[in-house]
C-alpha positions as a Markdown table, in Angstrom:
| # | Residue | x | y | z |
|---|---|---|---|---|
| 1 | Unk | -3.4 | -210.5 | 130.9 |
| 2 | Unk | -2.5 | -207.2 | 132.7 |
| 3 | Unk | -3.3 | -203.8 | 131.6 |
| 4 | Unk | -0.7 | -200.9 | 132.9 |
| 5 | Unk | -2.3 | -197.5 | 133.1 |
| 6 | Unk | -1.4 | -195.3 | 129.9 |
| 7 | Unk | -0.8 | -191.4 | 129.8 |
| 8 | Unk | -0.6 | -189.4 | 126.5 |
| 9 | Unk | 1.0 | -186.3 | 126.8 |
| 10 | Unk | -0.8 | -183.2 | 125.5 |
| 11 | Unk | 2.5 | -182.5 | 123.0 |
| 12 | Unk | 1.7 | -186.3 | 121.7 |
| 13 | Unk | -2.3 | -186.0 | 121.1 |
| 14 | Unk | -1.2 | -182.9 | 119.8 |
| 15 | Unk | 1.4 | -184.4 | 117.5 |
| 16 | Unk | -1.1 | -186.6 | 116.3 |
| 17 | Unk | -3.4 | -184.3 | 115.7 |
| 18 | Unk | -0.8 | -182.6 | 113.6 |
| 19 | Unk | -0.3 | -185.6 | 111.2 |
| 20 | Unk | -3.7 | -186.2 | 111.1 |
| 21 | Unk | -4.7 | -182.2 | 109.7 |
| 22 | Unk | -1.8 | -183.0 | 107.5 |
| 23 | Unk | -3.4 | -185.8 | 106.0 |
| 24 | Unk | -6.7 | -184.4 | 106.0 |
| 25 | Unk | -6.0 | -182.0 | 103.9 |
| 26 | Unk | -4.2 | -183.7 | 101.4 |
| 27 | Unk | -7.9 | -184.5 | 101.0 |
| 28 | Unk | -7.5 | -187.9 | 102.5 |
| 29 | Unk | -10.4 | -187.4 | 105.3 |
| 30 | Unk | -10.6 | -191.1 | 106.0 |
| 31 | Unk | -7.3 | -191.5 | 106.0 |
| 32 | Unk | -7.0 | -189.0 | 108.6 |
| 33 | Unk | -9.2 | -190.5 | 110.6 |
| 34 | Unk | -7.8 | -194.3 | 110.4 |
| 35 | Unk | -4.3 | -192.6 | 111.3 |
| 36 | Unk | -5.9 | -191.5 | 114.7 |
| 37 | Unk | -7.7 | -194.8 | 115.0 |
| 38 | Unk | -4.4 | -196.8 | 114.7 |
| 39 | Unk | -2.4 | -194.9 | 116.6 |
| 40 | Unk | -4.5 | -194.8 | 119.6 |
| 41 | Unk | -5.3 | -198.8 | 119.2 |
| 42 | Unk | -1.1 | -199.3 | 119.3 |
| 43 | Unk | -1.1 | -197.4 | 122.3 |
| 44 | Unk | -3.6 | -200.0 | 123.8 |
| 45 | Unk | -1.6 | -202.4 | 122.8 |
| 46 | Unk | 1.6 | -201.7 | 124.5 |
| 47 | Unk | -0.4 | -201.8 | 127.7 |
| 48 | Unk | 0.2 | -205.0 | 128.3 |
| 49 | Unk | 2.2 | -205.6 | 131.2 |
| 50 | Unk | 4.0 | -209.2 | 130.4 |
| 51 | Unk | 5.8 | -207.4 | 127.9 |
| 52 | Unk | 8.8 | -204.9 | 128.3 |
| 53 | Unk | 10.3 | -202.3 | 125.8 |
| 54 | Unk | 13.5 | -201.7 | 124.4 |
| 55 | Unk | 15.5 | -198.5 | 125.5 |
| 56 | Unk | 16.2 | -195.7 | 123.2 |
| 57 | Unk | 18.8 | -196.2 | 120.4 |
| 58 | Unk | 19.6 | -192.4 | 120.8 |
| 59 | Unk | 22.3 | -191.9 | 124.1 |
| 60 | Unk | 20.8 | -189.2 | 125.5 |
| 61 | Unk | 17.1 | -191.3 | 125.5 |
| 62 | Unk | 18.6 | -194.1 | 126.7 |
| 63 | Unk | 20.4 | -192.2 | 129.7 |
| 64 | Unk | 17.1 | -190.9 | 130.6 |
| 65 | Unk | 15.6 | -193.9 | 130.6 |
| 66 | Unk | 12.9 | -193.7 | 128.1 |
| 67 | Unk | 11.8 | -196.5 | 125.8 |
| 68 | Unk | 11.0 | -196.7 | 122.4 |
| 69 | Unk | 9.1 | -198.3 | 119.7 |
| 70 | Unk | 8.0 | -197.9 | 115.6 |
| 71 | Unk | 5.3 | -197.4 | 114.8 |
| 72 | Unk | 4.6 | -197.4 | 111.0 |
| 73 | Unk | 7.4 | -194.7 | 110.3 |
| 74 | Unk | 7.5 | -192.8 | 113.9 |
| 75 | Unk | 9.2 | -193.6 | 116.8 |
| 76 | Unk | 7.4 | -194.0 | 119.9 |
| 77 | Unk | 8.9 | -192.8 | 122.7 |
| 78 | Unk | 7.7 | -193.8 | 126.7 |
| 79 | Unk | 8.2 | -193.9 | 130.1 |
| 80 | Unk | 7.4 | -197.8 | 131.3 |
| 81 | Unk | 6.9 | -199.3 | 134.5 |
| 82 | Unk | 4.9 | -202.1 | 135.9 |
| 83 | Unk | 1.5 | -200.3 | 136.9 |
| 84 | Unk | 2.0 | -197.5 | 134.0 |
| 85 | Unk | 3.0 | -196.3 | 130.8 |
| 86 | Unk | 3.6 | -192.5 | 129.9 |
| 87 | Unk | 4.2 | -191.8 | 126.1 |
| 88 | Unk | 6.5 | -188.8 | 125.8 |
């Protein structure tokens, strides 16, 4: 199975960073912490070349080419090709 290259923005780590302070201090350190853990491991997971992703339900995504996918309750928004895979 084939791995494409993945790049995370800085606006995306720092997005989930965000959600993950948010959590945090609800007081839910763990939670926080499995939040991170997840997200990062679906990135992983959408590495895999064999599979493609569907565009953007919004127009002006989709006219730019981007691709997206849910995660939990967040979109996931990306740049795909063959050899990499850049999450916006």
């Amino acid at each position: 199975m084939g791995k494409r290259k993945i790049t995370i923005k800085k606006s995306v780590a720092e997005s989930i960073a965000e959600i993950a302070w948010f959590i945090e201090s609800k007081g839910m350190v763990a939670t926080a912490e499995r939040f991170s853990d997840a997200v990062y491991g679906f990135f992983q997971q959408l590495s895999d070349n064999k599979r493609t992703h569907r565009p953007c339900q919004e127009p002006e995504r989709a006219a730019l080419g981007f691709k997206c996918v849910n995660f939990k309750r967040y979109a996931i928004v990306m740049i795909e090709s063959e050899s990499e895979m850049t999450n916006m």
